[in-house]
Backbone bond lengths (Angstrom), bond angles and torsions (degrees), N, CA, C in turn:
res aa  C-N    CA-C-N  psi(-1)  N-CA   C-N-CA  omega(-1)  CA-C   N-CA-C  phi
1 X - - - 1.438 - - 1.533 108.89 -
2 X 1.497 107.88 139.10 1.285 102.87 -178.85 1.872 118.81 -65.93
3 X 1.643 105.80 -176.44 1.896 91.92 -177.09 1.743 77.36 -142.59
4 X 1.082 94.38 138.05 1.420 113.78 -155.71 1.918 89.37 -119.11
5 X 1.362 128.13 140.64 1.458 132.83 168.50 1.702 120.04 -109.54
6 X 1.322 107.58 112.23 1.539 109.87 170.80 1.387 116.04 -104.01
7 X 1.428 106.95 170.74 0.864 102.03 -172.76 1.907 108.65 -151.46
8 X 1.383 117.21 113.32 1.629 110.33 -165.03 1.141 119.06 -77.02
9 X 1.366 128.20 138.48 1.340 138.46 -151.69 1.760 95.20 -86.68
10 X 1.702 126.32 -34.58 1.184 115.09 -161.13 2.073 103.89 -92.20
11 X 1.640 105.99 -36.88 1.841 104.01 -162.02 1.973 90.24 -98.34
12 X 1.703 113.88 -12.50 1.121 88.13 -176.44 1.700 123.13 103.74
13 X 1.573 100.74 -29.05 1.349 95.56 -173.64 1.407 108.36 -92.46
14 X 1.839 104.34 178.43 1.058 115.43 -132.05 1.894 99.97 -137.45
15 X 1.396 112.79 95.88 1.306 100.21 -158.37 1.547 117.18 -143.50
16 X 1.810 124.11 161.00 1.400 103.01 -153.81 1.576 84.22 -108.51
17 X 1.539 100.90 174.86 1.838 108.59 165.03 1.690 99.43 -149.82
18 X 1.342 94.76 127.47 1.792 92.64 155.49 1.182 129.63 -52.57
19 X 1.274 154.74 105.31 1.412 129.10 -171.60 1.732 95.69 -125.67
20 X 1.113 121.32 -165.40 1.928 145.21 160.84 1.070 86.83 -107.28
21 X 1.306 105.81 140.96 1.417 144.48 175.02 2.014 90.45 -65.31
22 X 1.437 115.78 -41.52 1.610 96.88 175.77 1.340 96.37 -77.73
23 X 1.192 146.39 2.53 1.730 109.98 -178.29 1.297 114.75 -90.22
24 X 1.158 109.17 163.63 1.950 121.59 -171.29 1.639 81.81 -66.78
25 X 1.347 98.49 145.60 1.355 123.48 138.13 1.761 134.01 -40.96
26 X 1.768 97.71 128.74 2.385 73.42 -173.70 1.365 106.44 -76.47
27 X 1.117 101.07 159.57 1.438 129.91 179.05 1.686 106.27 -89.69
28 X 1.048 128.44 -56.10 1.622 126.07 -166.77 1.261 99.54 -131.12
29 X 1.750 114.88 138.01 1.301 109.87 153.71 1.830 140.60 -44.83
30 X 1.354 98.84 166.83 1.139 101.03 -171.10 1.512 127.29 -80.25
31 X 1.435 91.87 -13.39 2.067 109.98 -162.21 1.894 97.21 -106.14
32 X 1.398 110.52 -48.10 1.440 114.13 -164.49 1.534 90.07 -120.33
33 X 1.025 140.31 28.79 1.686 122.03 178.01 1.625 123.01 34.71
34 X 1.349 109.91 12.73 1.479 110.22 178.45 1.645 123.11 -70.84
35 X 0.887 127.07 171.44 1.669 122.05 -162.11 1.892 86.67 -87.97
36 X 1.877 104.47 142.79 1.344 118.81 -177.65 1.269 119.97 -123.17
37 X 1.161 123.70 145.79 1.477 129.91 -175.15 1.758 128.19 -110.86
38 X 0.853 105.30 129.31 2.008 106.83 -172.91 1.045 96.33 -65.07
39 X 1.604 106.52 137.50 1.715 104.24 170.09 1.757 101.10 -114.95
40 X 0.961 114.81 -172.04 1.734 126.88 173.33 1.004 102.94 -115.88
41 X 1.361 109.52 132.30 1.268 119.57 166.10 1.421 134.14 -128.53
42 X 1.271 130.68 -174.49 1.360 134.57 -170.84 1.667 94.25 -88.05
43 X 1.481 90.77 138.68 1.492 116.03 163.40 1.648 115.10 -72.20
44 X 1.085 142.51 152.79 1.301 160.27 146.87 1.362 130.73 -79.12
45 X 1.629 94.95 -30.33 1.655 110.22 -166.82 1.773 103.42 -88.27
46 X 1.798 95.85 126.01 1.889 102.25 167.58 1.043 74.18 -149.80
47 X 1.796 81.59 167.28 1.376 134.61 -160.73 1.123 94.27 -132.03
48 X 1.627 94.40 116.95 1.855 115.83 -173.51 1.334 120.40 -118.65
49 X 1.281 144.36 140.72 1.397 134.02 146.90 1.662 98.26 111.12
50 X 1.238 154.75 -135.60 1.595 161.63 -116.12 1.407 93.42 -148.92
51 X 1.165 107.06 -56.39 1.751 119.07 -164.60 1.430 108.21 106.18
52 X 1.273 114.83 -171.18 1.384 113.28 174.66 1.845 121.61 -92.50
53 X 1.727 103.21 -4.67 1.519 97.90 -173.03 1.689 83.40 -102.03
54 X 1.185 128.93 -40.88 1.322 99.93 178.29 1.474 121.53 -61.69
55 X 0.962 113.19 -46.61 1.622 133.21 -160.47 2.091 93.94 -62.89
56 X 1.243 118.70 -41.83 1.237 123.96 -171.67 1.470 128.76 -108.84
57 X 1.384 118.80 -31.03 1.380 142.48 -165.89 1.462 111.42 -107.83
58 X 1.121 106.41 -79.36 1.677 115.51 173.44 1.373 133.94 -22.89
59 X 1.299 130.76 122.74 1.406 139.77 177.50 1.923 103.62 -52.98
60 X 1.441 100.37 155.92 1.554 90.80 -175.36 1.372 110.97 -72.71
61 X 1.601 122.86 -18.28 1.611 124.21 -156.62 2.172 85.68 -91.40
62 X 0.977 107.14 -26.05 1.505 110.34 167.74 1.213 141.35 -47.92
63 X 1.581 95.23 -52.17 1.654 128.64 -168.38 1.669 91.68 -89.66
64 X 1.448 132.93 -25.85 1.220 131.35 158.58 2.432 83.33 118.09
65 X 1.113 90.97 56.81 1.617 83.95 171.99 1.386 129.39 -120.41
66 X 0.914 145.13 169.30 1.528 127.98 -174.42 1.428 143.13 -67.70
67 X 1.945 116.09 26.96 1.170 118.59 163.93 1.183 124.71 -46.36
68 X 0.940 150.62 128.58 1.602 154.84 164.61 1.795 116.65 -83.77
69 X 1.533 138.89 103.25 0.898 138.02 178.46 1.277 115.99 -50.78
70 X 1.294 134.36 123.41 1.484 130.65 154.11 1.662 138.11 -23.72
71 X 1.144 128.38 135.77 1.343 109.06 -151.69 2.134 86.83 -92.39
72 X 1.226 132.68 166.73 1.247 155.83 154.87 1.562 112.57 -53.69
73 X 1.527 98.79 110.02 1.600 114.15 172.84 1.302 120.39 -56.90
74 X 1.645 113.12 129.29 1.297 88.61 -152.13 1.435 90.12 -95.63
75 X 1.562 112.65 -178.89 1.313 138.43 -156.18 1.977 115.89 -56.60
76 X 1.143 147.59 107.53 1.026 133.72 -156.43 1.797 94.59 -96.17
77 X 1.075 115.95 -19.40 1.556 106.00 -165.48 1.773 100.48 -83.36
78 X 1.210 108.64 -14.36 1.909 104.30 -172.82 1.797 99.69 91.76
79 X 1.323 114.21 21.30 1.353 101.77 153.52 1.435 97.53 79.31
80 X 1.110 138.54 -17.05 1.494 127.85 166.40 1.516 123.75 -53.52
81 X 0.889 124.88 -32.67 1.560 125.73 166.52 1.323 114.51 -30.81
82 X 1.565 117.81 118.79 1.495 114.11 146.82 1.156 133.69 -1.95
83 X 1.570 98.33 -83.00 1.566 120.76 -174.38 1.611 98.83 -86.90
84 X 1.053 161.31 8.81 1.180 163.99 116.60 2.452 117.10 9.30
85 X 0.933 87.74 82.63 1.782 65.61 167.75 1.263 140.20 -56.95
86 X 1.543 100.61 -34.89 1.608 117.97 155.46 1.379 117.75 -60.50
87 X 1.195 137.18 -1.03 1.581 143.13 -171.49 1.983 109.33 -92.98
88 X 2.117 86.80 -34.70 1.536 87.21 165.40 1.526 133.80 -81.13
């Protein structure tokens, strides 16, 4: 469950509540019943390390590992071809 931070407009203090994301928001503090306000707060939650598609799934040249690509056969006709890259 998320932890949600208020904060009371009349004593000042500064305080958390578990709530569901469906429940209403509080209305009055807890100490003086004075009217309370949602604050924003800092997250806690990161995302560390590969993950699970690198770390598990991923090809090594993917995941950034030391496959080496094959080099390009070279041209058997002598590059005369039209469509040839070796022709340019």
């Amino acid at each position: 469950m998320p932890v949600y931070e208020y904060e009371c407009k009349a004593c000042e203090q500064i305080f958390e509540v578990q709530q569901k994301i469906s429940d209403e928001p509080l209305a009055n503090c807890p100490q003086c019943q004075a009217p309370v306000t949602k604050l924003m707060s800092m997250s806690s939650f990161q995302l560390k390390g590969g993950g699970w598609y690198a770390d598990g799934y991923a090809s090594k040249s993917a995941a950034g590992g030391t496959e080496k690509s094959k080099p390009a056969p070279s041209c058997q006709a002598g590059g005369g071809c039209a469509g040839c890259p070796a022709a340019a």
